[in-house]
ZADO-1210 file (C-alpha; in nm, 4 decimals, padded with zeros to 6 digits):
<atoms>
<atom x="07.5256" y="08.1470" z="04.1178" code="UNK" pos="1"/>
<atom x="07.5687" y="07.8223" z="04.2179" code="UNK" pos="2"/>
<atom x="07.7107" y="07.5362" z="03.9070" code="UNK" pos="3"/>
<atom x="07.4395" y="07.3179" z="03.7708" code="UNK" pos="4"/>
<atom x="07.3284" y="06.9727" z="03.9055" code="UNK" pos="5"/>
<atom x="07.3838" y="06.7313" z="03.6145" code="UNK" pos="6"/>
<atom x="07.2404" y="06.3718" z="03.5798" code="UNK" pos="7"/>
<atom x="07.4770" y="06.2041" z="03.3303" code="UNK" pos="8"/>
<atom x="07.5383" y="05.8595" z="03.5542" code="UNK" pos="9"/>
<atom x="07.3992" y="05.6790" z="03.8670" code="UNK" pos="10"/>
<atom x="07.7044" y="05.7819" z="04.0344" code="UNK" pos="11"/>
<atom x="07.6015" y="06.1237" z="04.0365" code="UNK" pos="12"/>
<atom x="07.3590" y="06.0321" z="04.3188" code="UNK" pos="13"/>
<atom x="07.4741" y="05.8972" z="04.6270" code="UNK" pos="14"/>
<atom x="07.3510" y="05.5998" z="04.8138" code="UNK" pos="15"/>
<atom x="07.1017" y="05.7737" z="04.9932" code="UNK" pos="16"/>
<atom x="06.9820" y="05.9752" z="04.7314" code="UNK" pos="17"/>
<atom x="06.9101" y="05.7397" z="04.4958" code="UNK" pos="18"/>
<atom x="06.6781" y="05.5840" z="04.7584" code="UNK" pos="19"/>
<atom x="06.5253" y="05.8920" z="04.8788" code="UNK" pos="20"/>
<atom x="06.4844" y="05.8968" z="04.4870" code="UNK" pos="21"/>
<atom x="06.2878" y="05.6058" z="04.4459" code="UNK" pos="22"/>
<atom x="06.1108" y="05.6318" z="04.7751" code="UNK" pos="23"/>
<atom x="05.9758" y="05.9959" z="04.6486" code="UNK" pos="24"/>
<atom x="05.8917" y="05.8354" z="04.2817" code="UNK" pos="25"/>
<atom x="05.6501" y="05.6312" z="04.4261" code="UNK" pos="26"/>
<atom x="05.4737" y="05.8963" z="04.6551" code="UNK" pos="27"/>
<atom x="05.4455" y="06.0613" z="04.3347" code="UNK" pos="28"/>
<atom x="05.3320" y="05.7669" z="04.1738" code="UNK" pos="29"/>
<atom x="05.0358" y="05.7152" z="04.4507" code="UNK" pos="30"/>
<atom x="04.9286" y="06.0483" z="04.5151" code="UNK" pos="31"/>
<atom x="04.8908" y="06.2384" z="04.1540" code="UNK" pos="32"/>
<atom x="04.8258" y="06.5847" z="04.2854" code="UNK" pos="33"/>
<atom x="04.7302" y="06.7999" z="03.9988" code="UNK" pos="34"/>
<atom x="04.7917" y="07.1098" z="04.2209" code="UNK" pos="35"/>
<atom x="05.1410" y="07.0337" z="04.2563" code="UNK" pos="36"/>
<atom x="05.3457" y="07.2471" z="03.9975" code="UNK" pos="37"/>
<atom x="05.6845" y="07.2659" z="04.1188" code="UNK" pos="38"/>
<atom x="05.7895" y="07.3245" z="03.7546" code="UNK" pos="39"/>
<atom x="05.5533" y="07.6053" z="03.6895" code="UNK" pos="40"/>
<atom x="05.6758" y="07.7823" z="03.3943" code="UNK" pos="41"/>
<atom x="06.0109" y="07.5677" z="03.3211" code="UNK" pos="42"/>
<atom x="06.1021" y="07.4512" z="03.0129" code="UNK" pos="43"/>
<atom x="06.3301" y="07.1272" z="02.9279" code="UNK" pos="44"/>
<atom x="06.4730" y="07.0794" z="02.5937" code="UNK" pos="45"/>
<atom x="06.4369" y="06.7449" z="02.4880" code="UNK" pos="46"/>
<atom x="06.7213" y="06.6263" z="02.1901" code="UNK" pos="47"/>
<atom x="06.6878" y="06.2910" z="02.0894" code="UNK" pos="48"/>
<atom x="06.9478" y="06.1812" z="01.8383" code="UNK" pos="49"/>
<atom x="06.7906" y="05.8653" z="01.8434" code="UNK" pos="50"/>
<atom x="06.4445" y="05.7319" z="01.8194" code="UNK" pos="51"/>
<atom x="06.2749" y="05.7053" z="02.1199" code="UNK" pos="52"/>
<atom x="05.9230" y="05.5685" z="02.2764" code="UNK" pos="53"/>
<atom x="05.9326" y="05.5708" z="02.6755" code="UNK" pos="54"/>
<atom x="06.1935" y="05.8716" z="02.7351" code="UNK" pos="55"/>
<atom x="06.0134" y="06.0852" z="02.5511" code="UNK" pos="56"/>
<atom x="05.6440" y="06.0646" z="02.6983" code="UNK" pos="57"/>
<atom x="05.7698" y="06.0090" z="03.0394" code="UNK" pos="58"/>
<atom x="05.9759" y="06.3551" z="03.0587" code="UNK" pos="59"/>
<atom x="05.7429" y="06.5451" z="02.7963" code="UNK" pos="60"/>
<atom x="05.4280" y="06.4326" z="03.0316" code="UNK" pos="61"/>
<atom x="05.6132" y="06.4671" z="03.3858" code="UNK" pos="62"/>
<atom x="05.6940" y="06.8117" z="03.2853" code="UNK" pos="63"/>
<atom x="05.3229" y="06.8991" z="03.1843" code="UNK" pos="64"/>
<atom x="05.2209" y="06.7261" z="03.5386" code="UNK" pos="65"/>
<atom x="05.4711" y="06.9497" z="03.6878" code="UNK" pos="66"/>
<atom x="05.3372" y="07.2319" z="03.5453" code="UNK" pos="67"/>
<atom x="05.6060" y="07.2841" z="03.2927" code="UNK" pos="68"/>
<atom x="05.6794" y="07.2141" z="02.9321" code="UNK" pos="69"/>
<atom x="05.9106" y="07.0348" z="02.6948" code="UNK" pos="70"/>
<atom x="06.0151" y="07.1246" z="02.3725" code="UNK" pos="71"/>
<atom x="06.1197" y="06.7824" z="02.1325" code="UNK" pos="72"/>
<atom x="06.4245" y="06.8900" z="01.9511" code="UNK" pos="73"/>
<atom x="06.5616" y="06.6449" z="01.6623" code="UNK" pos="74"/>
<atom x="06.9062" y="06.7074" z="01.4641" code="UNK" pos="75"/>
<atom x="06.7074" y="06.6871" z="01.1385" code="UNK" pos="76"/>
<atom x="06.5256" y="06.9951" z="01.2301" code="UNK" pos="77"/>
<atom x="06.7771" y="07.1811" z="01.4611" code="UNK" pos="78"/>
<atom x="07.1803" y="07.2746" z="01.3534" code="UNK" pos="79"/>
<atom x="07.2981" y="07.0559" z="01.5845" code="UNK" pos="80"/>
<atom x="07.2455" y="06.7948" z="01.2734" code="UNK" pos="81"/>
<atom x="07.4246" y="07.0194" z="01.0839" code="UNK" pos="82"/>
<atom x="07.7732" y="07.0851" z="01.2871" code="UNK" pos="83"/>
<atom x="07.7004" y="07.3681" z="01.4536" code="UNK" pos="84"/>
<atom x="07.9827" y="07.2835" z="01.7704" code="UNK" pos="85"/>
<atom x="07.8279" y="07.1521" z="02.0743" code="UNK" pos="86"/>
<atom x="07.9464" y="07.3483" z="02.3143" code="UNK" pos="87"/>
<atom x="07.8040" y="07.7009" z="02.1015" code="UNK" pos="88"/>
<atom x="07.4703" y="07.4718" z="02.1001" code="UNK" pos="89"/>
<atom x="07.5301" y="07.3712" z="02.4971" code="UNK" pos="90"/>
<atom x="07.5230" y="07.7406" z="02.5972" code="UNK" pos="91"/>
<atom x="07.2860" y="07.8915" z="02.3719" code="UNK" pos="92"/>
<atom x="07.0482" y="07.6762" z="02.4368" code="UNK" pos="93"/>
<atom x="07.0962" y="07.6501" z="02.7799" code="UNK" pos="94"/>
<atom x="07.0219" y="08.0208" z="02.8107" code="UNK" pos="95"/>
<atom x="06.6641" y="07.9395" z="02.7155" code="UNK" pos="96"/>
<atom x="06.5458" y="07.6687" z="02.8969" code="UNK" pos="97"/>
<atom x="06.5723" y="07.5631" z="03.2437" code="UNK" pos="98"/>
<atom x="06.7049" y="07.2013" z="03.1784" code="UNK" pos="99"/>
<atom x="06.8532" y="06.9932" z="02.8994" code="UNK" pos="100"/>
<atom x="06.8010" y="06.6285" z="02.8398" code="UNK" pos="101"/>
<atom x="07.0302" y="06.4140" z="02.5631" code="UNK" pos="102"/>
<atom x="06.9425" y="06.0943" z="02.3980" code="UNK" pos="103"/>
<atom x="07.2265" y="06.0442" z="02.1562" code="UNK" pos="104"/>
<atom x="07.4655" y="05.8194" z="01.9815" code="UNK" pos="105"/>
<atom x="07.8124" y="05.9138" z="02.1570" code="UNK" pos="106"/>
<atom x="07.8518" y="05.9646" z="02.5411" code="UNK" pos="107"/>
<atom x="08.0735" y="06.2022" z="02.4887" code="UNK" pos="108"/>
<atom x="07.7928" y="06.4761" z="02.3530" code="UNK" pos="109"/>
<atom x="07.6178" y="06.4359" z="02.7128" code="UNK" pos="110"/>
<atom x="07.8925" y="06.5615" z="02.8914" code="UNK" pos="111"/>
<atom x="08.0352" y="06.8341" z="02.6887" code="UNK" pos="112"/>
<atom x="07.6968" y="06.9810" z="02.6671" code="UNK" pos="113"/>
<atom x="07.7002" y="06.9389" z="03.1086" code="UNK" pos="114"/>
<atom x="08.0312" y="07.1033" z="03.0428" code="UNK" pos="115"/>
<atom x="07.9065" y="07.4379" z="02.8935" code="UNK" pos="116"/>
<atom x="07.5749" y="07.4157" z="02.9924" code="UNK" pos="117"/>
<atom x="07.4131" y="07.6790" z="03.2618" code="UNK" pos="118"/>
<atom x="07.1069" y="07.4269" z="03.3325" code="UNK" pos="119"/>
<atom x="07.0876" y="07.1130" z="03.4740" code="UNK" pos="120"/>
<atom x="07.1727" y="06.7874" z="03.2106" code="UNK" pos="121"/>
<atom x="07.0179" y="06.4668" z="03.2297" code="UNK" pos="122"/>
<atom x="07.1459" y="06.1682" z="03.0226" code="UNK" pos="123"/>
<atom x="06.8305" y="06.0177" z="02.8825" code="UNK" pos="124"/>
<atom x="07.0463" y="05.7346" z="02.7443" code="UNK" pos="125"/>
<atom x="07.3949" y="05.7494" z="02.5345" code="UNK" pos="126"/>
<atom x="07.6028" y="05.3806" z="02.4122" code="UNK" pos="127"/>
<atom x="07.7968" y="05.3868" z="02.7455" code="UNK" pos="128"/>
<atom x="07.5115" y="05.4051" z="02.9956" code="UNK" pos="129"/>
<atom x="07.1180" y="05.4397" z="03.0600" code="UNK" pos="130"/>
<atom x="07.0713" y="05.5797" z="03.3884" code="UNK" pos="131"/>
<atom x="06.7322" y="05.6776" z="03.3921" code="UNK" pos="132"/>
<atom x="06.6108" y="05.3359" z="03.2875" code="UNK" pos="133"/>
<atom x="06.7524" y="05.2062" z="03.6706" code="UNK" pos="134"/>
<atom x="06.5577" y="05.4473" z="03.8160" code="UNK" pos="135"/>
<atom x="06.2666" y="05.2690" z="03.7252" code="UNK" pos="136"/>
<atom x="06.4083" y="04.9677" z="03.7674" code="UNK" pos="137"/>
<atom x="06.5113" y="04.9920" z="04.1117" code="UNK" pos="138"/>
<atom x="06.2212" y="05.1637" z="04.1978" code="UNK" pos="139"/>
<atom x="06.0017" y="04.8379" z="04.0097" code="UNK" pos="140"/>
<atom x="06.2295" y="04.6094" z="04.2401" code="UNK" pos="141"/>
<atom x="06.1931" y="04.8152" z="04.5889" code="UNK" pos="142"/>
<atom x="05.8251" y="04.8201" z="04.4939" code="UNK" pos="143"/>
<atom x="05.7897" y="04.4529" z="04.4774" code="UNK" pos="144"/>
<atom x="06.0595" y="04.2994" z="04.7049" code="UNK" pos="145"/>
<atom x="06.2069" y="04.6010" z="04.9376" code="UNK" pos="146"/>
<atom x="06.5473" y="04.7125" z="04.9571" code="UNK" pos="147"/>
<atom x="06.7913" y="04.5618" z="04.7128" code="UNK" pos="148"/>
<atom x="07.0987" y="04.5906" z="04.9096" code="UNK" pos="149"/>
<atom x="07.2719" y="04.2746" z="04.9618" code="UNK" pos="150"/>
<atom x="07.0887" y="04.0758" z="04.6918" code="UNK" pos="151"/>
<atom x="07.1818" y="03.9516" z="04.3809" code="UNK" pos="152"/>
<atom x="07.1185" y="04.0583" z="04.0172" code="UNK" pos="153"/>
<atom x="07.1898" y="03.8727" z="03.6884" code="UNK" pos="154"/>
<atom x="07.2590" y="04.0328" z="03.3930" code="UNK" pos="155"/>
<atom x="07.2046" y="03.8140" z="03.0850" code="UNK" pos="156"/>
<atom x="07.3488" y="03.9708" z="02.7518" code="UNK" pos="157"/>
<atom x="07.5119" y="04.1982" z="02.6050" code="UNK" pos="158"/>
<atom x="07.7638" y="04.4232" z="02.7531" code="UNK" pos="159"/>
<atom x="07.5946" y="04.7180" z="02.6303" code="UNK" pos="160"/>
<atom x="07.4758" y="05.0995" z="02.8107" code="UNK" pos="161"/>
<atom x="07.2120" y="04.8807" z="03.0302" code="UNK" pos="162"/>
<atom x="07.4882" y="04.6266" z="03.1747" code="UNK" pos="163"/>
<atom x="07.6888" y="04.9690" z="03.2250" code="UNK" pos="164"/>
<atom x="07.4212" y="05.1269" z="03.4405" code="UNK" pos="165"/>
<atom x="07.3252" y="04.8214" z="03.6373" code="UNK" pos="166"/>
<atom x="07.7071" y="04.7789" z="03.7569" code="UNK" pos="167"/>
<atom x="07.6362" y="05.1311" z="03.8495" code="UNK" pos="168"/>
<atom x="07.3904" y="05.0407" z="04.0387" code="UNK" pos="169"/>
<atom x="07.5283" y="04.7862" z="04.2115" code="UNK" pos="170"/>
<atom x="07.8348" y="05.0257" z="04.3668" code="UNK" pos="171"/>
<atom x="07.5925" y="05.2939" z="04.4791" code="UNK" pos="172"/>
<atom x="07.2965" y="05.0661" z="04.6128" code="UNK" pos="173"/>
<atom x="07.5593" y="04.7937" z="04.7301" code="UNK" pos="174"/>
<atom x="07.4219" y="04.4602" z="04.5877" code="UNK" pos="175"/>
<atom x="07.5639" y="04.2058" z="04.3920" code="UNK" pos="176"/>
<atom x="07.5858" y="04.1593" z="04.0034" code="UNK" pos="177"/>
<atom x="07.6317" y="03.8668" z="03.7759" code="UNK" pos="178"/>
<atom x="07.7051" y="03.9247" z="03.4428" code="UNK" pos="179"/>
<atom x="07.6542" y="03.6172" z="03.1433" code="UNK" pos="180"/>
<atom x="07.7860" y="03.7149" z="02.7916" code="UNK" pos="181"/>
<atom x="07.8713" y="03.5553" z="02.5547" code="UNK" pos="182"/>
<atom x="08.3264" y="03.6270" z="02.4898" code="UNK" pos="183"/>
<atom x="08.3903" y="03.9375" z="02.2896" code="UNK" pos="184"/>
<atom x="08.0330" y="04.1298" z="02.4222" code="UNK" pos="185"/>
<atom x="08.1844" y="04.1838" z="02.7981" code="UNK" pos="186"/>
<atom x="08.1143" y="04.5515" z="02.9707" code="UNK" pos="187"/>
<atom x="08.3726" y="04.7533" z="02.9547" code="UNK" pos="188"/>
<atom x="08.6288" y="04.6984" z="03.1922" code="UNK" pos="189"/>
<atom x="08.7137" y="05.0088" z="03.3759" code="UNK" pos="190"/>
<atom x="08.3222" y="05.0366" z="03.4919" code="UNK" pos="191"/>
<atom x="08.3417" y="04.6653" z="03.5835" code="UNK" pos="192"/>
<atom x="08.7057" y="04.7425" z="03.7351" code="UNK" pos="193"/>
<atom x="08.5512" y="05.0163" z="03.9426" code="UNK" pos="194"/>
<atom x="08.3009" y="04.8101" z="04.1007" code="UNK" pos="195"/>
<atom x="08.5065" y="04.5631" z="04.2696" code="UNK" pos="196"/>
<atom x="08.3823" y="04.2603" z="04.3846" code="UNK" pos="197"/>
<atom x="08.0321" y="04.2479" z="04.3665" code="UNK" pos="198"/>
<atom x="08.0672" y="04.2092" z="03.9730" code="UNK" pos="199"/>
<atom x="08.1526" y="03.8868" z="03.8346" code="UNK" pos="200"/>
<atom x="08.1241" y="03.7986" z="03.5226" code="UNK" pos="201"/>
<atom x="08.0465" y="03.4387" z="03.3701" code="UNK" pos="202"/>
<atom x="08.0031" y="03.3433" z="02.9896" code="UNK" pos="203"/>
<atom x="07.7465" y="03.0716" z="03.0905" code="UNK" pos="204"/>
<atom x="07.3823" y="03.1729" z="03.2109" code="UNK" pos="205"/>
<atom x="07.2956" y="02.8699" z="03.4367" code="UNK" pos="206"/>
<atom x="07.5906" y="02.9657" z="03.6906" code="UNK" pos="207"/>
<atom x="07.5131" y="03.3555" z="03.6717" code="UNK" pos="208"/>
<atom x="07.1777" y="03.2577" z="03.7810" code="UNK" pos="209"/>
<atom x="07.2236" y="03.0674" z="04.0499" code="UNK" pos="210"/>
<atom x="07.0841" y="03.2100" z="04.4046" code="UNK" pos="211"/>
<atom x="06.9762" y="03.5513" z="04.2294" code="UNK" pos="212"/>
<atom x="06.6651" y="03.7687" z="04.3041" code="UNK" pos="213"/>
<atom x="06.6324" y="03.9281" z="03.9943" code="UNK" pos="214"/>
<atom x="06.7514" y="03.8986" z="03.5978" code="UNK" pos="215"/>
<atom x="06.8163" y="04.1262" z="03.3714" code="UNK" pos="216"/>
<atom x="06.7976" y="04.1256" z="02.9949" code="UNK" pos="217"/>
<atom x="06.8053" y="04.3082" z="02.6707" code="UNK" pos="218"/>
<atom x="06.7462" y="04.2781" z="02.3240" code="UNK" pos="219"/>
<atom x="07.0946" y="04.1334" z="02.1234" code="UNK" pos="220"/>
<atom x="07.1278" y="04.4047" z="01.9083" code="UNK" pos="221"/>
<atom x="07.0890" y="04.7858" z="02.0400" code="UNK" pos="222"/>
<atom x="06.9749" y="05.0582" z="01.8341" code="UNK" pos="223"/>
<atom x="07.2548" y="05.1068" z="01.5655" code="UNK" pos="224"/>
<atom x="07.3791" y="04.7276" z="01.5761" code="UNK" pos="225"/>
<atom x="07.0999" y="04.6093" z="01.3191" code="UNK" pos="226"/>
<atom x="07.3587" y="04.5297" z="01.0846" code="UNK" pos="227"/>
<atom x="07.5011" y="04.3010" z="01.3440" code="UNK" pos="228"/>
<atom x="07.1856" y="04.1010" z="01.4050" code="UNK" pos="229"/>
<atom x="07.2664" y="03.7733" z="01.2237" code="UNK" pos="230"/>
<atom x="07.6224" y="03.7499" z="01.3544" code="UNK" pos="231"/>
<atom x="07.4922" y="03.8275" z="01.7358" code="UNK" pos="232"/>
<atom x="07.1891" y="03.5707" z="01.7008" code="UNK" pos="233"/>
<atom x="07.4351" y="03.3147" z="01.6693" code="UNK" pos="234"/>
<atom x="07.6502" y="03.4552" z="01.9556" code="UNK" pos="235"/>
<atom x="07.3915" y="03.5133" z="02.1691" code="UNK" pos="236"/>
<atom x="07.1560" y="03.2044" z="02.1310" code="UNK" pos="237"/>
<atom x="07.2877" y="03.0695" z="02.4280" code="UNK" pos="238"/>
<atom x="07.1812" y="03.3541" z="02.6670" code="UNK" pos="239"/>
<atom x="06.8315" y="03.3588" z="02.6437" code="UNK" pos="240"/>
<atom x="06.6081" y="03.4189" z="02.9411" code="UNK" pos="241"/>
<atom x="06.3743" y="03.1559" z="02.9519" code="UNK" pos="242"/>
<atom x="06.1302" y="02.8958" z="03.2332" code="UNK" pos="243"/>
<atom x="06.4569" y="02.6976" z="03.2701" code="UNK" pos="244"/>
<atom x="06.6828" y="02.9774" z="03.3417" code="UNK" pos="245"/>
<atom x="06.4285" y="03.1668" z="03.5736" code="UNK" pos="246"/>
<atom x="06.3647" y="02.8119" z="03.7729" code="UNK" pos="247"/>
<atom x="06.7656" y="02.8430" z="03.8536" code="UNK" pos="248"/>
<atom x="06.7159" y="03.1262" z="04.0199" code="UNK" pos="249"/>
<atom x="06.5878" y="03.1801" z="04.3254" code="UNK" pos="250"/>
<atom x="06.1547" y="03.0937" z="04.3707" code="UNK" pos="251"/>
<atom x="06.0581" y="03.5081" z="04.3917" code="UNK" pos="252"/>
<atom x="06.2938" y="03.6028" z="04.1642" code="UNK" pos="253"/>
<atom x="06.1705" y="03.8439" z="03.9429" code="UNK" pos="254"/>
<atom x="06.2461" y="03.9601" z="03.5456" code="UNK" pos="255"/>
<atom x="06.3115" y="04.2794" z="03.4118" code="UNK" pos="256"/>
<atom x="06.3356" y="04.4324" z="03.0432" code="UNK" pos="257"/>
<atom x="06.3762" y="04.7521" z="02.9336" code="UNK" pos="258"/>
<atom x="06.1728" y="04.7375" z="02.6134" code="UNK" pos="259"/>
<atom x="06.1151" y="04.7017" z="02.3343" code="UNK" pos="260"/>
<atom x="06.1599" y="04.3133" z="02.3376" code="UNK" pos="261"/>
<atom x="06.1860" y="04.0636" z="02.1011" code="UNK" pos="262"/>
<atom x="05.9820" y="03.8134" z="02.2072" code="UNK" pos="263"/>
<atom x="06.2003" y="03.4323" z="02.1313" code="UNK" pos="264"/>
<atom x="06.5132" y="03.6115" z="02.0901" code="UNK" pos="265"/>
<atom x="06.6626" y="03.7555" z="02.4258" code="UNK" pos="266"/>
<atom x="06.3398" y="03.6140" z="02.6366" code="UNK" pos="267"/>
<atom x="06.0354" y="03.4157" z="02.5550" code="UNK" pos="268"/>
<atom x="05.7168" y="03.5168" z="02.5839" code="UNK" pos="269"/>
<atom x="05.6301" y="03.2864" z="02.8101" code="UNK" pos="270"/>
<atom x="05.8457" y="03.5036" z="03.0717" code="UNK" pos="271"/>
<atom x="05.7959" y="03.8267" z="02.9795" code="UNK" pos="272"/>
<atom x="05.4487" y="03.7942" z="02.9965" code="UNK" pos="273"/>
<atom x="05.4761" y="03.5655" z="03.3191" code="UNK" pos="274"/>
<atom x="05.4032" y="03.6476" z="03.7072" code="UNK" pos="275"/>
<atom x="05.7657" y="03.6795" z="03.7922" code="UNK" pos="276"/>
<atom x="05.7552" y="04.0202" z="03.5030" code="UNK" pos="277"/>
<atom x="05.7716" y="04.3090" z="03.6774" code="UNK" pos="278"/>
<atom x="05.8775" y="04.4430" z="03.3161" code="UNK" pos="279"/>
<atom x="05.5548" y="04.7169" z="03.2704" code="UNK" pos="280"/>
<atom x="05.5931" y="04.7997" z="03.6273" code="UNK" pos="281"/>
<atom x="05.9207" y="04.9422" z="03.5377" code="UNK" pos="282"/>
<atom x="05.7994" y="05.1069" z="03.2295" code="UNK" pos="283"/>
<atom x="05.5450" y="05.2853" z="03.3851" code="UNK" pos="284"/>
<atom x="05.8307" y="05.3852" z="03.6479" code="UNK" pos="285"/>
<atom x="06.0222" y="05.5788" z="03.3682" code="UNK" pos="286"/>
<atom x="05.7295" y="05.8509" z="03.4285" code="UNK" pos="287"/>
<atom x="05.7416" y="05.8356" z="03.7819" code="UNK" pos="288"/>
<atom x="06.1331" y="05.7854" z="03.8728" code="UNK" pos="289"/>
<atom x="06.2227" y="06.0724" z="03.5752" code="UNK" pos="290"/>
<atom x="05.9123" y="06.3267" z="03.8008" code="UNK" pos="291"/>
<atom x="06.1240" y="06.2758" z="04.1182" code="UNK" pos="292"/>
<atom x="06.4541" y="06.3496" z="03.8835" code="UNK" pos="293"/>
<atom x="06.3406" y="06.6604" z="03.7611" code="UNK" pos="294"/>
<atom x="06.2182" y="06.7955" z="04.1012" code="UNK" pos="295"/>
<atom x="06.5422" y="06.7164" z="04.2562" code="UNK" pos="296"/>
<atom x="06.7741" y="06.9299" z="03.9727" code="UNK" pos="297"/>
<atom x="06.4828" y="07.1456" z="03.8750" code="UNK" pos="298"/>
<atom x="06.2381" y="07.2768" z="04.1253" code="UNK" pos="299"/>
<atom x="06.4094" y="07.5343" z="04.3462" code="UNK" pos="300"/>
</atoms>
C-alpha cells in the first residue's frame, strides 16, 4: 500500500503542481458539475482547535459537492482535548476516515498526526504556516493578472503563519517577496533563510512597496495574541495598508487579505473595499483551491 500524500506546507507541491493546482481550481470553479463525485462515499475528519469561519465551510461543502462528507470534530467534545496522545488519536482515527484535516494551535500536532496517520493530512492552518489560504490566493492573483512568476509581492505585517506561507510561495512559484515589519515581528529565519534571495525584508512599508504587483496584509494580532493587541497597535501603526501605500506600488497592483479584517487597523476601508481588492475573490477561492486539494490526495 502505497504511504499517504500529506498537505502540511506549499512545499509539498512542486512548481508545477501547484499550478496545475490552481489552473484545475478554477475549472472547478466555472463548471460546477453536480454529477461529478469523485469523493463518493469518503469521509474527512475535520479538527479545529481553533475557531474557524472560511476553512470550515469551504472543506465541509467541497466534500458534499464531491459527493463526500465531513465530520467537525472539536477538542471540547472529542479526547483529543483531554490528552489522549496524538499519535493513538492519529491512527485510530485515521482508520475511519479517508482524510484528516488540522486547524490547531502548535505545528507540531499537524505533523505527528501525518506521521502516524494512514490517510492523507492537510494543514488547514497551524502558528507556523497557512497553506491553504495561498491556494486561493495565488489562484485570486493568476485569475486576475496571469502567472505570478517573476513579479513582486509585499508583505506588510506581522511575521506570522501567513508571511510563512507566502515565502513559501515565493520558492515554489519563483517570484519575489518583500517583507515590512515592524523589528522584533520578523518571519522566522530559517524559512526566510531557505528562500534565498527573492526575500528581503525591510522595516519601512514605502520601500517594500516600491515596483510591486501585489500586497499582502493581515490583521496585527492573530488568533491567540489578543492579549497583545495594545502593545502591537503601537508597533504596528506604521504598517498599515492604505491609498498612499497602494499608489507606491505599481498602477494594477492589487490587495489581498485573508480575513477577517479590521477595518483602520492593518488596512482601511477605503482599500479593502476598493477596485484594486481582489480580497473576496480569494475567499471564495478557499472553496475552490481546497476542491482541487482534496481530489489530488483523495480521489483515486
Amino acid at each position: 500500500m502505497m504511504p499517504a500524500r500529506h498537505f502540511i506546507s506549499l512545499l509539498d507541491l512542486s512548481s508545477d503542481e501547484f499550478r496545475s493546482l490552481i489552473s484545475r481550481a478554477t475549472d472547478l470553479k466555472n463548471t460546477r458539475n453536480p454529477d461529478f463525485q469523485p469523493l463518493k462515499g469518503q469521509v474527512l475528519a475535520m479538527i479545529f482547535e481553533k475557531s474557524s469561519t472560511r476553512t470550515r465551510i469551504s472543506f465541509e461543502t467541497g466534500m458534499s459537492h464531491f459527493g463526500g462528507s465531513a465530520i467537525f470534530l472539536s477538542p471540547r467534545d472529542t479526547q483529543l482535548g483531554r490528552g489522549e496522545p496524538l499519535e493513538d488519536s492519529a491512527r485510530v482515527i485515521s482508520s475511519m476516515v479517508d482524510g484528516i484535516m488540522l486547524r490547531t494551535f502548535s505545528h507540531q500536532t499537524v505533523t505527528t498526526f501525518a506521521k502516524y496517520s494512514s490517510v492523507p493530512v492537510i494543514n488547514g492552518l497551524t502558528e507556523l504556516l497557512h497553506p491553504c489560504q495561498l491556494l486561493a490566493d495565488m489562484q485570486a492573483y493568476f485569475e486576475h493578472q496571469g502567472d505570478i512568476s517573476g513579479k513582486t509581492v509585499t508583505w506588510v505585517g506581522d511575521g506570522n503563519n501567513m508571511c510563512h506561507s507566502y515565502i513559501n510561495a515565493a520558492r515554489v512559484l519563483d517570484f519575489k517577496l518583500n517583507i515590512a515589519c515592524p523589528v522584533g515581528y520578523e518571519p522566522n529565519k530559517e524559512i526566510v533563510d531557505a528562500a534565498g534571495s527573492r526575500i528581503t525584508v525591510y522595516n519601512n512599508t514605502e520601500l517594500a512597496a516600491k515596483n510591486s504587483d501585489l500586497i499582502v496584509t493581515d490583521v496585527w494580532a492573530s488568533m491567540g495574541q489578543e492579549e497583545e493587541q495594545k502593545k502591537r497597535e503601537i508597533a504596528f501603526k506604521d504598517f498599515q495598508v492604505n491609498s498612499k501605500l497602494m499608489d507606491i506600488a505599481n498602477n494594477d497592483a492589487l490587495f489581498m487579505h485573508c480575513l477577517p479584517a479590521h477595518r483602520g487597523e492593518e488596512v482601511t476601508a477605503e482599500v479593502i473595499d476598493g477596485a484594486q481588492s481582489i480580497v473576496f475573490d480569494a475567499a471564495e477561492n478557499r472553496l475552490h483551491a481546497q476542491k482541487a486539494l482534496l481530489e489530488l490526495l483523495l480521489a483515486h
